[in-house]
C-alpha positions in Angstrom: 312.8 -37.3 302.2 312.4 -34.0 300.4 312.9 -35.5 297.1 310.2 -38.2 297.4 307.7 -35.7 298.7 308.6 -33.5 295.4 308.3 -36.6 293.2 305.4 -37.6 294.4 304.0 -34.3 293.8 305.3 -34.2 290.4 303.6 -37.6 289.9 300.1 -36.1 291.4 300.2 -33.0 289.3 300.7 -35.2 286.3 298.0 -37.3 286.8 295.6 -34.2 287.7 296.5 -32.8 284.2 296.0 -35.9 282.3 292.8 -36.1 284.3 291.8 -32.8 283.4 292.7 -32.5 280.2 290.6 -36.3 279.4 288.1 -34.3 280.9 288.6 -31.3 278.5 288.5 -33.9 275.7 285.2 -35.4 276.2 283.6 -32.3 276.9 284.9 -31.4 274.0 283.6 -34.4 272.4 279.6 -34.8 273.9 279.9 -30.9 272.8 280.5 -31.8 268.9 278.2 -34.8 269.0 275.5 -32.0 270.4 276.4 -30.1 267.5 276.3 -33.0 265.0 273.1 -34.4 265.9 271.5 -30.8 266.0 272.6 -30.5 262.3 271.6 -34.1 261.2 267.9 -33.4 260.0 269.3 -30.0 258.6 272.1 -32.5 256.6 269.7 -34.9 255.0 266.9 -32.5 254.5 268.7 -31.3 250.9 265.3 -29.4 249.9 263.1 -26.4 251.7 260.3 -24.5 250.9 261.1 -20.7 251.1 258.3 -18.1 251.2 258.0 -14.5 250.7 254.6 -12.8 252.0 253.6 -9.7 252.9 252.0 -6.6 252.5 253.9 -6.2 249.1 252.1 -9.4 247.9 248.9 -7.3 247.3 250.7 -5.3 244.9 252.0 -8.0 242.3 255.4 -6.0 242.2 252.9 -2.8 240.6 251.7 0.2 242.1 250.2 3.3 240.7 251.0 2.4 237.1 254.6 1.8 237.9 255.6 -2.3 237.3 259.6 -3.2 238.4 262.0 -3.7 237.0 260.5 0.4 236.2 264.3 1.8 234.5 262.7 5.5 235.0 263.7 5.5 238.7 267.1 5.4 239.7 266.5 2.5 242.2 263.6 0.6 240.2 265.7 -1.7 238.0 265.0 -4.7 239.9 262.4 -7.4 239.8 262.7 -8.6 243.6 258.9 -7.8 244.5 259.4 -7.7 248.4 261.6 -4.8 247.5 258.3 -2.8 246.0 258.5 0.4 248.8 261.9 1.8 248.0 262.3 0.4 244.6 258.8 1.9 243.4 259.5 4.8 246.1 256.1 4.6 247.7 255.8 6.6 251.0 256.2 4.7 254.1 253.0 6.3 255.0 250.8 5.3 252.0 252.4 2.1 252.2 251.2 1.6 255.9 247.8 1.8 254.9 248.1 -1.9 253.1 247.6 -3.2 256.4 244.1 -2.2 255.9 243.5 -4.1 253.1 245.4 -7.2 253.6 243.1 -9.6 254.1 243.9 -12.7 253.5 240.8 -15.3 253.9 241.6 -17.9 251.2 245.2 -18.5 253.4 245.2 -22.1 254.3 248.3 -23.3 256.4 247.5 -26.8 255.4 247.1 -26.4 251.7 250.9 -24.5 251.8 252.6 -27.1 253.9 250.8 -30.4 252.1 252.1 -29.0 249.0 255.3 -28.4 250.3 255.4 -32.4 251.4 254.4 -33.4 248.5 257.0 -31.7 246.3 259.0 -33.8 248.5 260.4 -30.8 250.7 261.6 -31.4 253.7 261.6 -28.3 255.8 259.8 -25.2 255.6 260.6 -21.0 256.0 258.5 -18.3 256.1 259.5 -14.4 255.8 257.9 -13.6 259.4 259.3 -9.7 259.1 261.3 -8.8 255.5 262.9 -5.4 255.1 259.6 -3.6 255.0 259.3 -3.8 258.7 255.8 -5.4 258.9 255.9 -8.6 261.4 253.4 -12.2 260.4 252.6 -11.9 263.5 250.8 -9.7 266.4 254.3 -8.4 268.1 254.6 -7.0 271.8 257.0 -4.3 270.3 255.6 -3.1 267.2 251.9 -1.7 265.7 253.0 -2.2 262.3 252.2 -6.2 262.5 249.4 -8.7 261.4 247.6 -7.0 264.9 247.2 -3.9 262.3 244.8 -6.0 259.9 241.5 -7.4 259.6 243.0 -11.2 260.3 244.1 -9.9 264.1 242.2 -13.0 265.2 244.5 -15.5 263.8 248.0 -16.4 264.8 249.2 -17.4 260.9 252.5 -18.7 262.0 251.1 -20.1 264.9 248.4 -22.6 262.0 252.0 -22.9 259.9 253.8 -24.0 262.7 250.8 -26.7 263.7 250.8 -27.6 259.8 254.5 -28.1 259.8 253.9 -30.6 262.6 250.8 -32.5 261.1 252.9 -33.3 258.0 256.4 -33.7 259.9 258.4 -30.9 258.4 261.0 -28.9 259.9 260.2 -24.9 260.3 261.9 -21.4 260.7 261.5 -17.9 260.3 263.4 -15.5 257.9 263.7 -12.0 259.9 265.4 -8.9 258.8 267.4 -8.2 261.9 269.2 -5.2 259.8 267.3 -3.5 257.4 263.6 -2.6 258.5 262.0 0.8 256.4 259.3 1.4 258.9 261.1 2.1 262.0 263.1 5.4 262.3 266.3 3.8 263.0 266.4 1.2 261.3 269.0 0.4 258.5 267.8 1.6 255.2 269.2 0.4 251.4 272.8 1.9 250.4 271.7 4.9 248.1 269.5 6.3 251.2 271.2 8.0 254.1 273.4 6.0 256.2 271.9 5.1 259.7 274.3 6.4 262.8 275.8 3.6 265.2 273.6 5.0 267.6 270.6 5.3 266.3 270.8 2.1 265.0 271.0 0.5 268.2 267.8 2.1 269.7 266.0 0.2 266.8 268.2 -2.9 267.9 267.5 -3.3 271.0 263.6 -2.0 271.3 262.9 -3.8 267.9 265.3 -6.1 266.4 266.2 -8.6 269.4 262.9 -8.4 270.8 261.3 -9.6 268.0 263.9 -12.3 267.9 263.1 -13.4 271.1 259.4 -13.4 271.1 259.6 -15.7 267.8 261.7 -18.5 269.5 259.6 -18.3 272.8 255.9 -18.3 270.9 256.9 -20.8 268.1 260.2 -22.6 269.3 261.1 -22.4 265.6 264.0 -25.6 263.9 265.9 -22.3 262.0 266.4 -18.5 262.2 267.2 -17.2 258.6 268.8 -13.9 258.3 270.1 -11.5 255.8 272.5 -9.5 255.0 274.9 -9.6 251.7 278.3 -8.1 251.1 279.8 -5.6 252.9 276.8 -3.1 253.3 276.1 -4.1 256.2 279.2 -4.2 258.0 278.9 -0.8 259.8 276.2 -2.0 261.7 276.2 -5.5 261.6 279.7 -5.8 264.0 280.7 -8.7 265.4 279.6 -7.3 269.0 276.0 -6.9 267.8 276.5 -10.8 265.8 277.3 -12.1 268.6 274.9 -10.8 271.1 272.1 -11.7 268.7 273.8 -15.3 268.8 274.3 -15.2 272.4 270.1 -15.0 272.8 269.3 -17.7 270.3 271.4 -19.9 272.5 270.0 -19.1 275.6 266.7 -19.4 274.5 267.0 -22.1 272.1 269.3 -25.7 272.4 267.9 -26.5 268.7 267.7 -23.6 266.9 269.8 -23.3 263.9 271.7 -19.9 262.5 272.4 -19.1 258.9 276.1 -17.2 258.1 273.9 -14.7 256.5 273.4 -13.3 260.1 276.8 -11.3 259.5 277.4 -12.1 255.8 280.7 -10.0 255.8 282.0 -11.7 259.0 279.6 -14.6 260.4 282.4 -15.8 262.4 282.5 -19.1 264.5 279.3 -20.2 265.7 276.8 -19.9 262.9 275.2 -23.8 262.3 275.4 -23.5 258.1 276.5 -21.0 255.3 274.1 -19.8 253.3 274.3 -18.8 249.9 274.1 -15.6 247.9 270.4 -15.5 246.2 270.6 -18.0 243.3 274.1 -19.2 243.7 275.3 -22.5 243.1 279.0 -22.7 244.4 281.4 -25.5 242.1 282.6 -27.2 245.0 282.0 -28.5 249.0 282.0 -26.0 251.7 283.9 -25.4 254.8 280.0 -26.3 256.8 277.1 -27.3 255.9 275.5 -24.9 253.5 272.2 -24.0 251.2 271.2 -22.1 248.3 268.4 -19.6 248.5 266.7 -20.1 245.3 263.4 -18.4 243.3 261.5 -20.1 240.7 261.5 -17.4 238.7 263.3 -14.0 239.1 261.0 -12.3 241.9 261.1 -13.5 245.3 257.9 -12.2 246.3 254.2 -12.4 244.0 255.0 -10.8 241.1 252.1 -10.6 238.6 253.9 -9.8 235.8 257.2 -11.9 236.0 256.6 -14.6 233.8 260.1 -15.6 233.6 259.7 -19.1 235.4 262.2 -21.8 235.7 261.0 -25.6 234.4 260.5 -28.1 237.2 264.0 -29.9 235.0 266.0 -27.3 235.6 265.6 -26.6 239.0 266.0 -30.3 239.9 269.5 -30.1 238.5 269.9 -27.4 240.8 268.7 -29.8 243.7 270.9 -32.6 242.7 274.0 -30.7 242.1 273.7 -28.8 245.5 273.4 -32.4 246.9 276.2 -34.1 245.4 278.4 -31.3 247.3 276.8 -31.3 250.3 274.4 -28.7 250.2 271.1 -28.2 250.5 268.0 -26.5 248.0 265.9 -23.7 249.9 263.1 -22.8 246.5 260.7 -19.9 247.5 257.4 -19.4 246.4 255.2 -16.0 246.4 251.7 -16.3 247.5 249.7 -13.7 246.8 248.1 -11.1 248.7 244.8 -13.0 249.1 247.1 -16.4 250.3 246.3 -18.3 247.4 249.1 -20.1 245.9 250.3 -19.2 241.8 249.2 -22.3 239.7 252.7 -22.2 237.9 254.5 -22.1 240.7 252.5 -25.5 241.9 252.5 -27.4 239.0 256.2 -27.3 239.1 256.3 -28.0 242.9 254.2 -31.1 242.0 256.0 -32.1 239.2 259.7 -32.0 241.2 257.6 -33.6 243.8 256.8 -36.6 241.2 259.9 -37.1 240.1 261.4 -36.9 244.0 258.8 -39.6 244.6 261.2 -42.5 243.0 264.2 -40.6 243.1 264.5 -39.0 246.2 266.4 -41.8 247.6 269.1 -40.5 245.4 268.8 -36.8 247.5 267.9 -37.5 251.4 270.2 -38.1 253.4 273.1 -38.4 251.0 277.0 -36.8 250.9 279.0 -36.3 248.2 280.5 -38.9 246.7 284.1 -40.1 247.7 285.4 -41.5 244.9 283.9 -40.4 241.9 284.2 -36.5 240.7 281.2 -34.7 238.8 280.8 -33.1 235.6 278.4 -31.2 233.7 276.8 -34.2 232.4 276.8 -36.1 235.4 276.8 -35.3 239.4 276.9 -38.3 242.3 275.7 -38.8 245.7 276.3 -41.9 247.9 275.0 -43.2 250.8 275.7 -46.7 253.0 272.7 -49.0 252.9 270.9 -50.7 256.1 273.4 -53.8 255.1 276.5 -51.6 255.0 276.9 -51.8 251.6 277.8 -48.7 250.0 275.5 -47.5 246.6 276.6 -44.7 244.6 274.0 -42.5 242.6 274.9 -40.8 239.2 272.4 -38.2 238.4 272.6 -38.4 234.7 271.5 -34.2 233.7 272.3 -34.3 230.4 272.2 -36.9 227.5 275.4 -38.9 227.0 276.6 -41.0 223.7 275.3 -44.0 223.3 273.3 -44.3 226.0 276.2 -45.7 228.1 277.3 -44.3 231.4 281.0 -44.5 231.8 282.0 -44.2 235.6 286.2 -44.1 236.5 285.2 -46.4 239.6 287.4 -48.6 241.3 286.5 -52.2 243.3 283.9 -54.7 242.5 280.4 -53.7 241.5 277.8 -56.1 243.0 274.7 -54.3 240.8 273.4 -51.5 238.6 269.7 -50.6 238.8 267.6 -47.5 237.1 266.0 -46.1 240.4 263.5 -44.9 238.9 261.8 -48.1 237.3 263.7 -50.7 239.5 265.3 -52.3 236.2 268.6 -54.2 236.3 270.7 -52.7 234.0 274.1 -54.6 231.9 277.2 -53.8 233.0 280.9 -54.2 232.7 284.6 -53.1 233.6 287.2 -51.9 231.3 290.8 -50.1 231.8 289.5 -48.9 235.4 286.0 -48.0 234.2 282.6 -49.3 234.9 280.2 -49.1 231.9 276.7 -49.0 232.4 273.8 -49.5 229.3 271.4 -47.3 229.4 267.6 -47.7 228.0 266.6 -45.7 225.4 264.7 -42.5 226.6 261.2 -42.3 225.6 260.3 -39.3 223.3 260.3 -35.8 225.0 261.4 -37.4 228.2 264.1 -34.8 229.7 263.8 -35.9 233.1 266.9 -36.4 235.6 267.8 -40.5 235.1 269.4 -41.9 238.3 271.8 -44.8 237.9 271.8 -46.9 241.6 275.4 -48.6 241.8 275.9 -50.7 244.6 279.9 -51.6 245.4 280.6 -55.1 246.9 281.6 -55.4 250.6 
């Protein structure tokens, strides 16, 4: 009798653990698929306007004579104009008294954002407090804030936010959770004195997570952006103070994605996407999903007298080779101080915008390509189409002989079409190759060609 009662309690505990650990599994599951689909806009996006702007904007990366990259200071050899109060070594006092002056009437939310949607961009993020300390927006925890200036009366992430919505883009918020200049215990560049553990964390917790919070819970933003880079900031930055920060988001937010750049040293676990260093394209697919913070030309912020701009064909090759490894194109613009945008920096918004405008098929909502490995000529992207057929995209960069793209492809190929003009192009298989003819380029035409190659079921 014993036995049988101990068998079937043997059988019950069994059955309870399979149960339980079914159970396990498909919470496990609805809990990736939460993850997934929280990601999926963030995965097809591929391109997002970035934008620096500040009180530094009204100084055009000058002040008092001085212009960076200014070699005569020991910390002025750089040209990153948000950077403007240490690097130029203005008094936090004097440079306080900007908030007077910035003024910015010609700011338009909806010029910024239709111009972002029309260079085909598909998110957009704002620097609502950079290193300086001054917040974008009237905080409950600090004076040093747009409530400080003569636009108090307008909420200017508040009209982004409602523009972002108008024109269906995505939105976040860059803050500086680690570094901020203006507040006496906050962290402060490496060749000034090193902020205590504990001092540190008065400025954490009365400025640094509030500020966090009142961002999600005013503007319920898609993204958080932070910063950090190497290992300077790994004194302060500890995992305890990562995760707390992470802890918050997640309570206050089921959407709200988190760069690795949070704890760059050790973002651990349960960031959503890597990010990049500042203008770094890495030569392969990452362990998430990932982005590369990118300028247009070597300033971040408005710089009057950086003239060193990128052309609209090189940064697309940047877009397009991020994409064909998975990973996505953040491009910043500086406005200046006044909120109008710099002409050069919109003519070669417009112009990636054109050329995204028959292409970008070839960019949205693509993933690297399975079968077919890149090169410095050409870079792929695939995608399966509404009819489950599956089209590969060769980005051709550079020019190749003859005009003939050679592709070491295997299978049937049911067509080849130049995206850009819809025209059927000749095509045909040799020793494990497909061989495409190309049309002849027109004259001073050094635009991106895209190659549409659909594989037969």
């Amino acid at each position: 009798m014993k036995i049988k009662k101990t068998s079937v309690l043997i059988v019950s505990f069994m059955t309870i653990c399979s149960f339980l650990n079914s159970l396990t599994a498909q919470v496990q599951a609805q809990e990736n698929n939460r993850e997934n689909s929280k990601l999926q806009w963030f995965e097809e996006a591929r391109f997002g306007m970035f934008v620096h702007w500040g009180l530094y904007s009204l100084l055009g990366g000058t002040y008092q004579g001085r212009t960076m990259p200014d070699t005569t200071l020991e910390n002025g050899k750089s040209w990153y104009a948000a950077w403007i109060q240490q690097r130029l070594e203005i008094p936090m006092e004097d440079y306080k008294l900007l908030t007077k002056d910035f003024n910015p009437t010609d700011f338009n939310a909806d010029e910024w954002i239709k111009l972002a949607k029309q260079a085909g961009m598909r998110y957009f993020v704002i620097t609502a407090k950079h290193h300086d300390g001054f917040a974008l927006w009237d905080s409950d925890v600090s004076d040093f804030d747009m409530g400080a200036t003569a636009l108090k009366s307008r909420d200017i992430l508040g009209e982004l936010v409602d523009a972002c919505k108008k024109y269906g883009l995505r939105y976040g918020f860059y803050y500086s959770h680690w570094q901020d200049w203006e507040h006496p215990q906050g962290a402060l560049p490496m060749w000034q004195s090193a902020r205590q553990d504990a001092d540190f964390d008065l400025y954490w917790k009365r400025k640094s997570l509030p500020q966090v919070k009142e961002l999600i819970e005013r503007y319920d933003p898609d993204l958080l952006w932070f910063d950090t880079w190497g290992e300077e900031a790994s004194s302060l930055i500890t995992p305890k103070r990562r995760d707390e920060l992470i802890r918050m988001i997640r309570t206050l937010s089921s959407k709200c994605l988190i760069n690795g750049r949070i704890a760059m040293h050790d973002p651990g676990n349960d960031i959503d996407f890597l990010e990049m260093m500042d203008n770094a394209y890495p030569s392969a697919m990452q362990s998430k999903p990932w982005q590369t913070p990118a300028t247009m030309n070597h300033t971040w912020a408005y710089h009057e007298k950086d003239f060193n701009w990128k052309s609209s064909g090189q940064m697309l090759r940047y877009l397009v080779g991020n994409a064909s490894k998975g990973g996505n194109y953040l491009l910043n613009i500086g406005p200046k101080g006044d909120g109008t945008l710099p002409l050069p920096g919109v003519r070669r918004l417009q112009e990636m915008g054109a050329w995204l405008l028959t292409n970008g098929e070839a960019v949205y909502a693509t993933t690297t390509a399975k079968d077919v490995k890149g090169s410095n000529e050409v870079v792929f992207t695939e995608k399966l189409e509404p009819n489950g057929t599956l089209a590969i995209f060769a980005h051709i960069v550079a020019d190749l002989t003859e005009y003939k793209l050679i592709v070491p492809l295997n299978g049937e190929i049911e067509s080849c079409q130049l995206l850009d003009t819809k025209e059927v192009l000749k095509f045909s298989m040799a020793d494990g190759n497909l061989i495409v003819q190309l049309p002849k380029k027109a004259n001073y035409d050094d635009s991106i060609v895209v190659v549409k190659i659909i594989k037969k079921q």
